[in-house]
N, C-alpha and C positions, 0 to 999 in steps of 0.2 A: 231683546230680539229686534233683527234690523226690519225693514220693509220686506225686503229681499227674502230675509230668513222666514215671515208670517207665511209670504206667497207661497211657500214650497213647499211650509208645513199642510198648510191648506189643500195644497194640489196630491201629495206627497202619498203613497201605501205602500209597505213591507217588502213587497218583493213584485218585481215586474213579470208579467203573462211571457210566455215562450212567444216568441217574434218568427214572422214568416219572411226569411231572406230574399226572399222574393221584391219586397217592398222595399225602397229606397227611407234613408236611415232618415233624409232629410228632404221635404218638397217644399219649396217655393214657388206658388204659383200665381202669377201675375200680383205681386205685392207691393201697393202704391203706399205710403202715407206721407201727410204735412202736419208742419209747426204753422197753424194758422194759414198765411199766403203761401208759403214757403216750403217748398215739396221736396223733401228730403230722399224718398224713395219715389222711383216713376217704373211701373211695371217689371219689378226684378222677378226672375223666373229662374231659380235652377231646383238641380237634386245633387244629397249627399250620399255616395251608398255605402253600407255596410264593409265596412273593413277597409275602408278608403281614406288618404287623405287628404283633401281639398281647403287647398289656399285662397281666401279672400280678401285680395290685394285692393289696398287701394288708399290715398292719401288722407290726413286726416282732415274728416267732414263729409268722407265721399259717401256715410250713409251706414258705417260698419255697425256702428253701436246701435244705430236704430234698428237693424235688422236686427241685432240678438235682443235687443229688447222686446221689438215683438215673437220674434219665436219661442222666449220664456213668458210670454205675457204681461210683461211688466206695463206693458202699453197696448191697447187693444187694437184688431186690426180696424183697418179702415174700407180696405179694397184688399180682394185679392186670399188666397186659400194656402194655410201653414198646414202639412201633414209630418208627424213623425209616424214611421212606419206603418204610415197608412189613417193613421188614428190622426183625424183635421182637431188640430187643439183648439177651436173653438165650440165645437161640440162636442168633446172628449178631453178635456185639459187633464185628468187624472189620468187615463190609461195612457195620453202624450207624453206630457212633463216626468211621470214618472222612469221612462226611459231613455230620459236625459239627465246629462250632467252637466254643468256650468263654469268656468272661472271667468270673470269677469275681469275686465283690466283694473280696477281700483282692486287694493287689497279688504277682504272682509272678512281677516280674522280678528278674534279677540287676542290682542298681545297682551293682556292679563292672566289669559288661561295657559295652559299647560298645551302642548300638541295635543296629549289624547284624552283632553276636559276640550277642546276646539272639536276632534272628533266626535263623542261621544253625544256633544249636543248638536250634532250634525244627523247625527245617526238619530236621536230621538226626533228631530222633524220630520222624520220620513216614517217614521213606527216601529223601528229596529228596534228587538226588546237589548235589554243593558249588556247580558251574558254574549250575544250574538253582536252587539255593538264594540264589546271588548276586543273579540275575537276580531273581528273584521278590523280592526283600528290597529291591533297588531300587526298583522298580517299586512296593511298596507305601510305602516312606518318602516317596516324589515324592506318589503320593496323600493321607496326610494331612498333607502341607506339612513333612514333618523332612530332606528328602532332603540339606537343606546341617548337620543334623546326627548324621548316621550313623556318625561315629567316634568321636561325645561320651560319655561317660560317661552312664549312665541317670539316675543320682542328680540332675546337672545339671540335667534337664527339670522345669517344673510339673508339679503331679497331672494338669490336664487334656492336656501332652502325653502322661505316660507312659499314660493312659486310650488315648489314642488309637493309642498304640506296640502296647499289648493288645491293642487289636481286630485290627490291623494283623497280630500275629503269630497270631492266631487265626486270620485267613485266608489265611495262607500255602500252605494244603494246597487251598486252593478248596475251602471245604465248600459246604453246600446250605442249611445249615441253622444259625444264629447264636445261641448262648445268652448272655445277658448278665444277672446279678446284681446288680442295684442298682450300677449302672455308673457315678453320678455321684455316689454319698457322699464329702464331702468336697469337692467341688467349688464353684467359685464357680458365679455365675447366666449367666455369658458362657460357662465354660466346657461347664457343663453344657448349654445349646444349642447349642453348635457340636457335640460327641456325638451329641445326637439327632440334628441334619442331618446327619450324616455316616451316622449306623444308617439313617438314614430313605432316604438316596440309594442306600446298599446293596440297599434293597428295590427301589429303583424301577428303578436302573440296571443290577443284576446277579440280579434276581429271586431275594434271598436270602430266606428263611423267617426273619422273628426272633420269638423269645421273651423281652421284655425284662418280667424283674421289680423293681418299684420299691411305695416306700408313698406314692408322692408324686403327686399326683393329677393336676397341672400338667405334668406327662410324659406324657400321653396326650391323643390329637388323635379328632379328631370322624371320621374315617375306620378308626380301628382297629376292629381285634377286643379286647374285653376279658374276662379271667377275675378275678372276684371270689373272692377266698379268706382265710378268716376262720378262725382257731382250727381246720386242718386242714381245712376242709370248704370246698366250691366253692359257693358262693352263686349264682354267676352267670357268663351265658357266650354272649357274641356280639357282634353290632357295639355299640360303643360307646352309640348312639345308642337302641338296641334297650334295651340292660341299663337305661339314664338311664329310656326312658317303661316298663319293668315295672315298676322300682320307684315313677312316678308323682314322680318328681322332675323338678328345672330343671336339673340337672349331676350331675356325675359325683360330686363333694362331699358333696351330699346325699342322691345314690343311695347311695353307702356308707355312710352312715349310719344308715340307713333299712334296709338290707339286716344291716346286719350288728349293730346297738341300739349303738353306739358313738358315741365324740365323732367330730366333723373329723378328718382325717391332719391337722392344724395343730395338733392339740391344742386348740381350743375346745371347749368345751362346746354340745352342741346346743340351738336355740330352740325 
């Protein structure tokens, strides 16, 4: 069992309470922490709401990782107030954590196990009895098309299926609310849109909350919510469309650029 795996068992119960949509899937409220001298986050503040997708852009070191770290707990907070739907995961980490789900940008399955021995003991950290573990572990490999390979060896799979095995086991518990970490590093261009459509149909056909962070600027659709975050600090924060004409740009490429005095996420140099 990993570190990661202990945390969730620990946090983890059967089935999450009926959620009031009213309440924003994700709050960040003024959330500061450091590495010693070194302030990695400096008063970030948004919300993620319910059936939303909101992109957090931003290059890497701008702060990504450490915010999902503390929103799963992995790091305590310092300054500053984490609510999932209301419930502040420092004084409710059970009734929080439990209505989220996680992929992390490292991968953390066992490429020894089978897909649905990777599920199954997913499902048992959370208290999913085996009959209902099964069932739900079906049911998600048929959705992102592995269903004829459930008893293959992990290793076996491309990066973009084991991508999609994560998200898959990420939602086994039915959370409300989807965190993803730079979810296509490494990926080819096929596989990394078939992901997006998949996160994106999450939102639309199961009204899940996601919070996808990425530095890649082509991952973001003219319908989102976006949070701009640069060297720990949140530059910017709304639709898509909004963030592009305050900065008085033509795209999002150049609003970042503009927002934050840097090159392109491509690496050019600005004109």
């Amino acid at each position: 069992m990993t570190a990661t795996d202990a945390h969730i068992a620990s946090q983890s119960s059967p089935d999450a309470s009926p959620v009031a949509t009213a309440q924003p899937a994700l709050s960040i409220g003024n959330v500061s922490h450091s590495y010693g001298p070194r302030r990695a986050l400096i008063d970030v503040n948004f919300t993620v709401q319910p059936a939303s997708f909101t992109a957090l852009l931003g290059l890497n070191g701008a702060g990504k990782s450490t915010l999902f770290s503390l929103v799963t707990r992995l790091f305590g907070i310092q300054n500053g107030q984490i609510k999932i739907f209301g419930h502040d995961i420092s004084r409710r980490p059970g009734e929080a954590l439990r209505l989220m789900g996680v992929v992390f940008q490292p991968r953390t399955l066992d490429l020894d196990l089978s897909l649905t021995q990777n599920l199954l003991y997913h499902a048992a950290l959370h208290g999913i009895s085996r009959r209902e573990a099964r069932l739900r572990s079906a049911e998600v490999l048929t959705r992102i098309g592995l269903a004829d390979r459930a008893g293959s060896k992990v290793r076996d799979l491309s990066g973009g299926q084991m991508r999609r095995l994560e998200i898959a086991r990420a939602l086994l518990h039915r959370p409300r609310l989807l965190l993803l970490d730079e979810a296509t590093v490494g990926l080819d261009v096929k596989a990394r849109a078939d992901i997006l459509d998949h996160v994106r149909q999450l939102v639309t056909e199961q009204g899940i909350g996601v919070l996808w962070a990425t530095h890649l600027f082509d991952e973001i659709m003219p319908g989102d919510d976006l949070v701009v975050l640069h060297q720990g600090r949140m530059l910017a924060h709304g639709p898509m469309s909004r963030v592009i004409a305050d900065a008085g740009a033509q795209d999002v490429n150049t609003a970042f650029m503009r927002l934050t005095g840097t090159a392109t996420l491509t690496g050019k140099p600005p004109t």
